[in-house]
Chimera marker file (.cmm) of the C-alpha trace (Angstrom):
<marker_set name="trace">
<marker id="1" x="63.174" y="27.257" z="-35.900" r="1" g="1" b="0" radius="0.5"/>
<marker id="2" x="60.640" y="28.668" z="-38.411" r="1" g="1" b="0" radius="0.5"/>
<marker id="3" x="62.028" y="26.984" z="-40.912" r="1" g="1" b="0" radius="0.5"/>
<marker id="4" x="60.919" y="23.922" z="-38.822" r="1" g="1" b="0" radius="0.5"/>
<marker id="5" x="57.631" y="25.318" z="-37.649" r="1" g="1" b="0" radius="0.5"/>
<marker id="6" x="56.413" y="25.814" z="-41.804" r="1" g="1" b="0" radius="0.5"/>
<marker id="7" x="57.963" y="22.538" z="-41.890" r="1" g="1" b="0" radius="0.5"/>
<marker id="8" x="55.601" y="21.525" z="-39.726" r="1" g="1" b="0" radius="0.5"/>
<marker id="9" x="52.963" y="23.237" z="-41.125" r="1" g="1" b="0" radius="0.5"/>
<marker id="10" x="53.059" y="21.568" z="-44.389" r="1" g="1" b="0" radius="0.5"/>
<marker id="11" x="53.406" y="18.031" z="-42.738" r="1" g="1" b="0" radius="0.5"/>
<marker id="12" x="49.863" y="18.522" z="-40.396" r="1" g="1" b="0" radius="0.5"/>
<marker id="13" x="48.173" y="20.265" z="-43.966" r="1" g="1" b="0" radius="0.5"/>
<marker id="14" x="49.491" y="17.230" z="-45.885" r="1" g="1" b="0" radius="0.5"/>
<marker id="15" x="48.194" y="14.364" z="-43.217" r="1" g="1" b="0" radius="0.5"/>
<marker id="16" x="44.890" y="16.137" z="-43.230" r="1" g="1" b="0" radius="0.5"/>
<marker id="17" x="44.249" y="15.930" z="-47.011" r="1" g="1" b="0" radius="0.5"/>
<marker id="18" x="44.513" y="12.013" z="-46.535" r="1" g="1" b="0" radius="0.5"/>
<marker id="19" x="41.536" y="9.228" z="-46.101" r="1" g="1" b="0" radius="0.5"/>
<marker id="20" x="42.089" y="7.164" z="-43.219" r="1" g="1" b="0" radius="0.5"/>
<marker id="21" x="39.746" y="4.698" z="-44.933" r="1" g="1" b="0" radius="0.5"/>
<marker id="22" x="42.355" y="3.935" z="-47.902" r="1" g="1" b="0" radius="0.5"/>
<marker id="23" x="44.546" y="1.894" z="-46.455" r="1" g="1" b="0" radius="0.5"/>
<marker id="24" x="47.355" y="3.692" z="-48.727" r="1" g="1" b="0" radius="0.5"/>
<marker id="25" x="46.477" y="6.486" z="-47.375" r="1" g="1" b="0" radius="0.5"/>
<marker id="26" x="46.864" y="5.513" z="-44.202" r="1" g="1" b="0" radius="0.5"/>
<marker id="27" x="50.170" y="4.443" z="-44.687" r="1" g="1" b="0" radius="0.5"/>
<marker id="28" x="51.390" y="7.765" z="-46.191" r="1" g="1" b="0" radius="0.5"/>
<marker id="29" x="49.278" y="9.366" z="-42.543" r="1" g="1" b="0" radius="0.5"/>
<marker id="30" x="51.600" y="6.952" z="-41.177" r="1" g="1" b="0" radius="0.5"/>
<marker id="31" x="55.078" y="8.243" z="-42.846" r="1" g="1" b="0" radius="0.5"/>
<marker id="32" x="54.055" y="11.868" z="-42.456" r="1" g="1" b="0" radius="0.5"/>
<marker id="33" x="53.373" y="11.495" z="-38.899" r="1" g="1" b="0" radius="0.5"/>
<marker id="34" x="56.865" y="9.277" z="-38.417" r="1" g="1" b="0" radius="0.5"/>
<marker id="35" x="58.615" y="12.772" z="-40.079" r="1" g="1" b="0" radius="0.5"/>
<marker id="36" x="56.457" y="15.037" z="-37.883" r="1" g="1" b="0" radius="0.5"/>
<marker id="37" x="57.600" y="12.692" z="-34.447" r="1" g="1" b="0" radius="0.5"/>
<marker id="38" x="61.220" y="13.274" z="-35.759" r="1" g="1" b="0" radius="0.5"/>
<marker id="39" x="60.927" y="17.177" z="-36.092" r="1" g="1" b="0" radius="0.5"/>
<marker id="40" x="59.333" y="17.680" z="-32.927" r="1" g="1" b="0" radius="0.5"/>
<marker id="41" x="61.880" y="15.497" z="-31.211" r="1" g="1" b="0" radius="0.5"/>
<marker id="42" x="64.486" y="17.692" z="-32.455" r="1" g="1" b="0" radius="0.5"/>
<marker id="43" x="62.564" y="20.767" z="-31.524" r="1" g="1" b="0" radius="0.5"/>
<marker id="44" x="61.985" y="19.207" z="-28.180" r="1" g="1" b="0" radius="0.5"/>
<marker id="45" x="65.485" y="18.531" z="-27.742" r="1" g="1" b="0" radius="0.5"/>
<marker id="46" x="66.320" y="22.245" z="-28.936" r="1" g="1" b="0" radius="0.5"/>
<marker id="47" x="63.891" y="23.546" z="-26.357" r="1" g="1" b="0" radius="0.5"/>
<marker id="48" x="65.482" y="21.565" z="-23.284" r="1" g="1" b="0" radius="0.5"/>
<marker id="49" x="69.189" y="23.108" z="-24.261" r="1" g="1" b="0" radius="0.5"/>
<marker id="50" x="67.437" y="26.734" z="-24.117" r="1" g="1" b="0" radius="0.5"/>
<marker id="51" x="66.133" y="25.886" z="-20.916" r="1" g="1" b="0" radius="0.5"/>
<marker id="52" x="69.380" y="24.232" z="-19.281" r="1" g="1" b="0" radius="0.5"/>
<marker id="53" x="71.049" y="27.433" z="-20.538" r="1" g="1" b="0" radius="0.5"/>
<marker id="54" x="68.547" y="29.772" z="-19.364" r="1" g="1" b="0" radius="0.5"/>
<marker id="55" x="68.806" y="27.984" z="-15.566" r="1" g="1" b="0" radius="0.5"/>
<marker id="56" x="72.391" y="28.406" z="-16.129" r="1" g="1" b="0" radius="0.5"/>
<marker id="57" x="72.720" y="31.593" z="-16.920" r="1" g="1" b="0" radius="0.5"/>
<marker id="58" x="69.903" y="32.389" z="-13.527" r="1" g="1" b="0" radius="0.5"/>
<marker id="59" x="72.075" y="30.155" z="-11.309" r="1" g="1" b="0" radius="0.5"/>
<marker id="60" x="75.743" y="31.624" z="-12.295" r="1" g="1" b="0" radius="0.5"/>
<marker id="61" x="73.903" y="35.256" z="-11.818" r="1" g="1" b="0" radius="0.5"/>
<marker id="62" x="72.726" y="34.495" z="-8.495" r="1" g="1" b="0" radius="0.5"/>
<marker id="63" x="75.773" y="32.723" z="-7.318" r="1" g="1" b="0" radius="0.5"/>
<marker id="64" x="77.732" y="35.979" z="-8.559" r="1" g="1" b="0" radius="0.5"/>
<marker id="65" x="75.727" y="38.570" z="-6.793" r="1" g="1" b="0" radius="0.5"/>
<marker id="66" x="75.783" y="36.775" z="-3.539" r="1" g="1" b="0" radius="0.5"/>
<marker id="67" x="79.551" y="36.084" z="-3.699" r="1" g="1" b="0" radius="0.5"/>
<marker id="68" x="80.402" y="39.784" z="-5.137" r="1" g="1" b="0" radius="0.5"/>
<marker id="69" x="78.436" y="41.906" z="-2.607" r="1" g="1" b="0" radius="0.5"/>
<marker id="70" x="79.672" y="41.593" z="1.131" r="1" g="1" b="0" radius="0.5"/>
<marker id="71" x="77.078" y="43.795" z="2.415" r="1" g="1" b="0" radius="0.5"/>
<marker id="72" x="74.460" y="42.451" z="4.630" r="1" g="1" b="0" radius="0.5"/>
<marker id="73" x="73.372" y="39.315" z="6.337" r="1" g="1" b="0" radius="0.5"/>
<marker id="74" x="73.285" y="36.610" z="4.350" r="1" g="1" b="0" radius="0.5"/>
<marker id="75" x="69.316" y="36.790" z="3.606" r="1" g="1" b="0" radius="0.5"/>
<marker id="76" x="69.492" y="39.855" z="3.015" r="1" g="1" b="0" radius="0.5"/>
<marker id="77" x="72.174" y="39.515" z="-0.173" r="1" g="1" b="0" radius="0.5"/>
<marker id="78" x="70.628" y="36.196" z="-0.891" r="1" g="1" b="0" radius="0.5"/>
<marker id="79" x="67.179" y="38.197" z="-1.914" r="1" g="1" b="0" radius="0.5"/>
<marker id="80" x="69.650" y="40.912" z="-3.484" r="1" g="1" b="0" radius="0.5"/>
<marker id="81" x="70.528" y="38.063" z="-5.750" r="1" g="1" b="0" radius="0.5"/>
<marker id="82" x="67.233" y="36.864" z="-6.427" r="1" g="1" b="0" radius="0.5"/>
<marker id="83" x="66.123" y="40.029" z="-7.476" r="1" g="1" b="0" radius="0.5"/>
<marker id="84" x="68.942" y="40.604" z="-9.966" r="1" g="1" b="0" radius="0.5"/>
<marker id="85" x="68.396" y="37.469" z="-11.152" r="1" g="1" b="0" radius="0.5"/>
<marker id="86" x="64.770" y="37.809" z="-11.705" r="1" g="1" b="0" radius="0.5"/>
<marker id="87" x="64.809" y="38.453" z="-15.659" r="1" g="1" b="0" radius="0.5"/>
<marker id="88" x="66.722" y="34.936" z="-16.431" r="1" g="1" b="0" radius="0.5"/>
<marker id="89" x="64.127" y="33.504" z="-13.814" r="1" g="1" b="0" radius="0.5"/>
<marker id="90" x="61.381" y="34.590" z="-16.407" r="1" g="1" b="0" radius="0.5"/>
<marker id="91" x="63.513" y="33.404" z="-19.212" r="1" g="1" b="0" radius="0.5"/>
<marker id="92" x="64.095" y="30.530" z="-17.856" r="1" g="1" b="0" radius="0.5"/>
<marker id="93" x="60.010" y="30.068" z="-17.763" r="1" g="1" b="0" radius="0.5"/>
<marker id="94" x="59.602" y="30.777" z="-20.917" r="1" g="1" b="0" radius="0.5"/>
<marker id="95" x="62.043" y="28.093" z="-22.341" r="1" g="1" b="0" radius="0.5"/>
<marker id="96" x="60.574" y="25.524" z="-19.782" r="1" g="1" b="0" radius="0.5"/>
<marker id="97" x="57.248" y="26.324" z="-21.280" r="1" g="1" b="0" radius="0.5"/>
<marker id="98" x="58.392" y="25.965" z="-24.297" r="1" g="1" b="0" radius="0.5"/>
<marker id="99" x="60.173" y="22.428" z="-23.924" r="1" g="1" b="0" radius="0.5"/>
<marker id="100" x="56.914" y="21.108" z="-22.300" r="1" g="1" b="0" radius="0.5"/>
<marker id="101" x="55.466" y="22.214" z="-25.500" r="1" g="1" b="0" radius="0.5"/>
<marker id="102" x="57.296" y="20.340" z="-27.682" r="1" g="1" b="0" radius="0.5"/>
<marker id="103" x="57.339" y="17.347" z="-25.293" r="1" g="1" b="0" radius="0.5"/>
<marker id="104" x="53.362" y="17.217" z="-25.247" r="1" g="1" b="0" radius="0.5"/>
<marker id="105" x="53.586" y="17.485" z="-29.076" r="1" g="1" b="0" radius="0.5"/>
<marker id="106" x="56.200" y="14.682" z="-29.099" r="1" g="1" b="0" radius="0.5"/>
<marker id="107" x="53.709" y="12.563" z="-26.798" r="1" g="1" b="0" radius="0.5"/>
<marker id="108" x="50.897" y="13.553" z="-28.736" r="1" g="1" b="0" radius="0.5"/>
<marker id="109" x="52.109" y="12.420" z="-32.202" r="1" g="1" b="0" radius="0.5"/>
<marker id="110" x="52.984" y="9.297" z="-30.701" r="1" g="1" b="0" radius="0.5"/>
<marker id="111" x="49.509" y="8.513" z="-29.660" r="1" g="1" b="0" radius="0.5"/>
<marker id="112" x="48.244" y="9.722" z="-32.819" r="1" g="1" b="0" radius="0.5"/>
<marker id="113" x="50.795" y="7.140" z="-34.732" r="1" g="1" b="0" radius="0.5"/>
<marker id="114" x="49.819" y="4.114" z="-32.315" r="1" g="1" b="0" radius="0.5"/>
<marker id="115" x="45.911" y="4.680" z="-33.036" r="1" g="1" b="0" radius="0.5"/>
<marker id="116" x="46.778" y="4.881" z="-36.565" r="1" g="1" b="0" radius="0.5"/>
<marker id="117" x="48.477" y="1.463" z="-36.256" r="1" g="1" b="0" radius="0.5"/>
<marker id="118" x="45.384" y="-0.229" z="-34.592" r="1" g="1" b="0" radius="0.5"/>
<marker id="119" x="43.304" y="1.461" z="-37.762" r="1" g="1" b="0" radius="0.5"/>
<marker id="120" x="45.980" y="-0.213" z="-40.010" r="1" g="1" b="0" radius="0.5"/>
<marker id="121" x="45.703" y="-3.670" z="-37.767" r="1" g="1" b="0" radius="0.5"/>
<marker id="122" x="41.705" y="-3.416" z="-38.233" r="1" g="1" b="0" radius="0.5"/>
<marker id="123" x="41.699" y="-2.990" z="-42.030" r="1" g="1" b="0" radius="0.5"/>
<marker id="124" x="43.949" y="-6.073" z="-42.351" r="1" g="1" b="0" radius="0.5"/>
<marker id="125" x="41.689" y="-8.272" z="-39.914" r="1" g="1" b="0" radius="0.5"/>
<marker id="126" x="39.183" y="-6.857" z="-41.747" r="1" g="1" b="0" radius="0.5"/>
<marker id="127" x="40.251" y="-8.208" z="-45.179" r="1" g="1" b="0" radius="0.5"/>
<marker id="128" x="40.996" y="-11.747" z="-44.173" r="1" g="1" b="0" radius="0.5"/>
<marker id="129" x="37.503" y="-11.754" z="-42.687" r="1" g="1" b="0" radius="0.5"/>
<marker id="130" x="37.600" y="-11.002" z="-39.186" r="1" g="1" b="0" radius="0.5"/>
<marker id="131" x="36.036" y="-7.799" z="-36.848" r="1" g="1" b="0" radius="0.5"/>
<link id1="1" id2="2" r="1" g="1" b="0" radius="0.2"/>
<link id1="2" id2="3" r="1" g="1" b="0" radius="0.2"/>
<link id1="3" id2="4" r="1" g="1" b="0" radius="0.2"/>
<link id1="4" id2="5" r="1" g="1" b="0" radius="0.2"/>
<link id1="5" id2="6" r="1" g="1" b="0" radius="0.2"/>
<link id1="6" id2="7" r="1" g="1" b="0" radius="0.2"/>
<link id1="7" id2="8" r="1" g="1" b="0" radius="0.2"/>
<link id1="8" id2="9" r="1" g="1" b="0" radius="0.2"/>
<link id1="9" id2="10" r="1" g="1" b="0" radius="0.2"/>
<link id1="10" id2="11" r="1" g="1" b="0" radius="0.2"/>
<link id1="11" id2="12" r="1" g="1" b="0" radius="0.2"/>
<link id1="12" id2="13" r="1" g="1" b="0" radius="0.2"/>
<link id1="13" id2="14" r="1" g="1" b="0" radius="0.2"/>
<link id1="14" id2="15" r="1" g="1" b="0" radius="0.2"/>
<link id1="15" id2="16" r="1" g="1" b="0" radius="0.2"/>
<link id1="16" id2="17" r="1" g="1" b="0" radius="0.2"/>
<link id1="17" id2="18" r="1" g="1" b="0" radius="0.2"/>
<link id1="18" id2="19" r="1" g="1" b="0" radius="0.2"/>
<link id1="19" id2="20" r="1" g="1" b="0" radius="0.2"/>
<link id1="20" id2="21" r="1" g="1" b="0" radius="0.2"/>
<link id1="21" id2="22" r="1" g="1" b="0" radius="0.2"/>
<link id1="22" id2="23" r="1" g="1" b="0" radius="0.2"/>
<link id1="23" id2="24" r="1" g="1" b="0" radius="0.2"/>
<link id1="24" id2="25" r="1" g="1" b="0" radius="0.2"/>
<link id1="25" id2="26" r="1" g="1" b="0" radius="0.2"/>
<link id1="26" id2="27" r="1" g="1" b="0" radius="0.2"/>
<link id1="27" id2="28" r="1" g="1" b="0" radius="0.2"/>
<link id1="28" id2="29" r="1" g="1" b="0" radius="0.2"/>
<link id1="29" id2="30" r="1" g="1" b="0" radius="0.2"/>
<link id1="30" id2="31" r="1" g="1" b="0" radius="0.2"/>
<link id1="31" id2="32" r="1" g="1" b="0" radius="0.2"/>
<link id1="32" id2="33" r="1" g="1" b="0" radius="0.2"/>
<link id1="33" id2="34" r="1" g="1" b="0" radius="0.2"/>
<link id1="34" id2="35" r="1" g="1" b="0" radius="0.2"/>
<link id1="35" id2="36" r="1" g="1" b="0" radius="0.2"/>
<link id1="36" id2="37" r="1" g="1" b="0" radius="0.2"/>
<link id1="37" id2="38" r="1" g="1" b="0" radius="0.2"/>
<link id1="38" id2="39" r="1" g="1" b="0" radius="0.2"/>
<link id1="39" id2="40" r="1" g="1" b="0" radius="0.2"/>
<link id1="40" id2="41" r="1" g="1" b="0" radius="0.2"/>
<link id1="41" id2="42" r="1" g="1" b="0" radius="0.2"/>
<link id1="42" id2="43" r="1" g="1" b="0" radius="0.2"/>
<link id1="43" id2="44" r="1" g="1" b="0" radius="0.2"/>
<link id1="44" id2="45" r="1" g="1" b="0" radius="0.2"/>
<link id1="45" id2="46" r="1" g="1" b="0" radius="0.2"/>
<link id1="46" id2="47" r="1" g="1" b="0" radius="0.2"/>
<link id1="47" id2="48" r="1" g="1" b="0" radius="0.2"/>
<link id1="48" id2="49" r="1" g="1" b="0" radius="0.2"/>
<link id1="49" id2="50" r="1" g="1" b="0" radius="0.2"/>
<link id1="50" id2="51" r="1" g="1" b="0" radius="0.2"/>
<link id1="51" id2="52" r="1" g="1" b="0" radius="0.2"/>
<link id1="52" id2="53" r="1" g="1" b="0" radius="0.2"/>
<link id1="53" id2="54" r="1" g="1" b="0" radius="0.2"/>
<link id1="54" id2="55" r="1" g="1" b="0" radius="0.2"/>
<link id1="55" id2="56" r="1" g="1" b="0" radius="0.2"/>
<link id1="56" id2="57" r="1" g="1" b="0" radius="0.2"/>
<link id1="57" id2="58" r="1" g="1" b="0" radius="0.2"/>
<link id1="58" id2="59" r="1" g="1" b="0" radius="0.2"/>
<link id1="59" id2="60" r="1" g="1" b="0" radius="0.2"/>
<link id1="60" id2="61" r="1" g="1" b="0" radius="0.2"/>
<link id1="61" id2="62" r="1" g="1" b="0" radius="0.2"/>
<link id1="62" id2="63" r="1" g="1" b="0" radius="0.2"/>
<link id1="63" id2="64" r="1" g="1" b="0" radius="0.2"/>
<link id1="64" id2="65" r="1" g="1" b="0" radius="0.2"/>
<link id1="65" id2="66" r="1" g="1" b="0" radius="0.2"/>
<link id1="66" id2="67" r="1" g="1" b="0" radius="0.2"/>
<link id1="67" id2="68" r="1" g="1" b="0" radius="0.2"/>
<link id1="68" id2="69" r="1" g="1" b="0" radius="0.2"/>
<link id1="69" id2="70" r="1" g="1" b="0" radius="0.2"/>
<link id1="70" id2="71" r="1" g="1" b="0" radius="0.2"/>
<link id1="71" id2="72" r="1" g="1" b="0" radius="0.2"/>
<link id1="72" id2="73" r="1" g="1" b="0" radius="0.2"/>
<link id1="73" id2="74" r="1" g="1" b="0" radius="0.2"/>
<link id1="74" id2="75" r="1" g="1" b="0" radius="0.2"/>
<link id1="75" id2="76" r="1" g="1" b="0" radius="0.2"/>
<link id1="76" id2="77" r="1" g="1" b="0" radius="0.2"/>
<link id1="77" id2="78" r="1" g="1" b="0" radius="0.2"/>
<link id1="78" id2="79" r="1" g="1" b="0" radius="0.2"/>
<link id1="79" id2="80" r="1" g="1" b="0" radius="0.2"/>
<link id1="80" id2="81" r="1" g="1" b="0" radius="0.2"/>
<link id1="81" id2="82" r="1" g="1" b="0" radius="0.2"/>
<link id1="82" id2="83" r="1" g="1" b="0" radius="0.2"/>
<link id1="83" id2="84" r="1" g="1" b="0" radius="0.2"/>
<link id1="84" id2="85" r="1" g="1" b="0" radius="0.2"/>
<link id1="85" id2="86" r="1" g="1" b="0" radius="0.2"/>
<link id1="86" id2="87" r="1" g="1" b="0" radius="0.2"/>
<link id1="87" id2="88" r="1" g="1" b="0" radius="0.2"/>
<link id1="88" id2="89" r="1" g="1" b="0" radius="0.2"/>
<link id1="89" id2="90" r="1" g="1" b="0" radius="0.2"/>
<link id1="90" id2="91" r="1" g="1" b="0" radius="0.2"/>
<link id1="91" id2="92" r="1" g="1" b="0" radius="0.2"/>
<link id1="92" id2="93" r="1" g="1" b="0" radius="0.2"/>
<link id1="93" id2="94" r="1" g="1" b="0" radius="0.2"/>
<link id1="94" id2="95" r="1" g="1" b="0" radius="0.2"/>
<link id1="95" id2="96" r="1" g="1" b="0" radius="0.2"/>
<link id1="96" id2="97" r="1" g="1" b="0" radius="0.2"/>
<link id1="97" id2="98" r="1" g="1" b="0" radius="0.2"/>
<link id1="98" id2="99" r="1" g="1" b="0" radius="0.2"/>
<link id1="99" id2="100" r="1" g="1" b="0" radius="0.2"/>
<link id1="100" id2="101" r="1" g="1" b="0" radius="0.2"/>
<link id1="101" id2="102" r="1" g="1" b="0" radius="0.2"/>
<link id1="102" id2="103" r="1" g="1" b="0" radius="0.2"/>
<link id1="103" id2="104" r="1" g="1" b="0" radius="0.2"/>
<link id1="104" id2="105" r="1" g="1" b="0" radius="0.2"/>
<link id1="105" id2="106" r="1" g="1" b="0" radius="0.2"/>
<link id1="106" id2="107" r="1" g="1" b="0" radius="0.2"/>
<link id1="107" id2="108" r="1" g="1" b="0" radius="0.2"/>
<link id1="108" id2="109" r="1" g="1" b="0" radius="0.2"/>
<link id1="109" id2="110" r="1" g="1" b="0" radius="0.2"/>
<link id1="110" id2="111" r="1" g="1" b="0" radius="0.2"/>
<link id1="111" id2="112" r="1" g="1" b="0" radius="0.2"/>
<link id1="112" id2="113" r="1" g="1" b="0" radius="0.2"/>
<link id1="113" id2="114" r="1" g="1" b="0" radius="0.2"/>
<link id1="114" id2="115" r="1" g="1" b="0" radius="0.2"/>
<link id1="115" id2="116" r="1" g="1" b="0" radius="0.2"/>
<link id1="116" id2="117" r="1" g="1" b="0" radius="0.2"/>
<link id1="117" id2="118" r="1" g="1" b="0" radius="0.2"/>
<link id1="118" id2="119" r="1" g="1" b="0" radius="0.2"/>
<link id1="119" id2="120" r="1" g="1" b="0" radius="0.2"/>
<link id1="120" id2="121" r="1" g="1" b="0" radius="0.2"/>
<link id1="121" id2="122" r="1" g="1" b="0" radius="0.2"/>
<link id1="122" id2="123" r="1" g="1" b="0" radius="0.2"/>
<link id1="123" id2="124" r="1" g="1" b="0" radius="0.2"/>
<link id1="124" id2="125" r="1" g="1" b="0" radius="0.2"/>
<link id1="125" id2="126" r="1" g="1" b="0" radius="0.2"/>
<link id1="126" id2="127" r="1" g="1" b="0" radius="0.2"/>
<link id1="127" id2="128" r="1" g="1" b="0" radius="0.2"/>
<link id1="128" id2="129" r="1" g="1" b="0" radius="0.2"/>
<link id1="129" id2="130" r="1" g="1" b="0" radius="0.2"/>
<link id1="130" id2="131" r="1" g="1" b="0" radius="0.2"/>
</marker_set>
């Protein structure tokens, strides 16, 4: 993943030295931002498998305490389970926060492409004489 993040990195620094006025430019803005929706699909996508996992993992821990310890009511080793299974609850956070991270930056870049499209559009009404 941080071979992806400086990926990243170098793909935002590179869009930023661009002229959105130059229509070539704005083409190469458009590329760069095509490979930068690609990479933060796939980290997106990596993101949602840690967090399916991480619910897994909270789930099958749960499911084992409550079915492994025959003391007390039922509420009673239902918290029990809880509890044990508070650190993958956290974990499980953390990789949800994470995918919603990647899935704003995913929506994000999107937008960023389509309002680069309607600047291309504009520059070619433009030319042939139009607003």
């Amino acid at each position: 993943m941080d071979k992806d993040a400086e990926k990243l990195k170098d793909l935002y620094a590179r869009a930023a030295g661009l002229d959105e006025s130059l229509p070539g430019d704005l083409l190469q803005k458009l590329k760069i931002y095509g490979d930068i929706l690609s990479l933060t699909g796939k980290l997106h996508a990596a993101a949602l498998s840690d967090w399916k996992m991480a619910e897994a993992i909270r789930k099958e821990t749960i499911s084992k305490c409550f079915t492994y310890n025959p003391n007390g009511t039922a509420k009673e080793r239902e918290m029990q389970a809880e509890f044990a299974a508070s650190e993958h609850r956290k974990a499980e956070a953390q990789a949800e926060a994470s995918c919603m991270r990647w899935r704003n930056a995913y929506n994000s870049t999107t937008e960023i492409i389509n309002i680069l499209k309607i600047q291309l559009r504009d520059m070619k009404d433009l030319d042939r004489g139009g607003i």
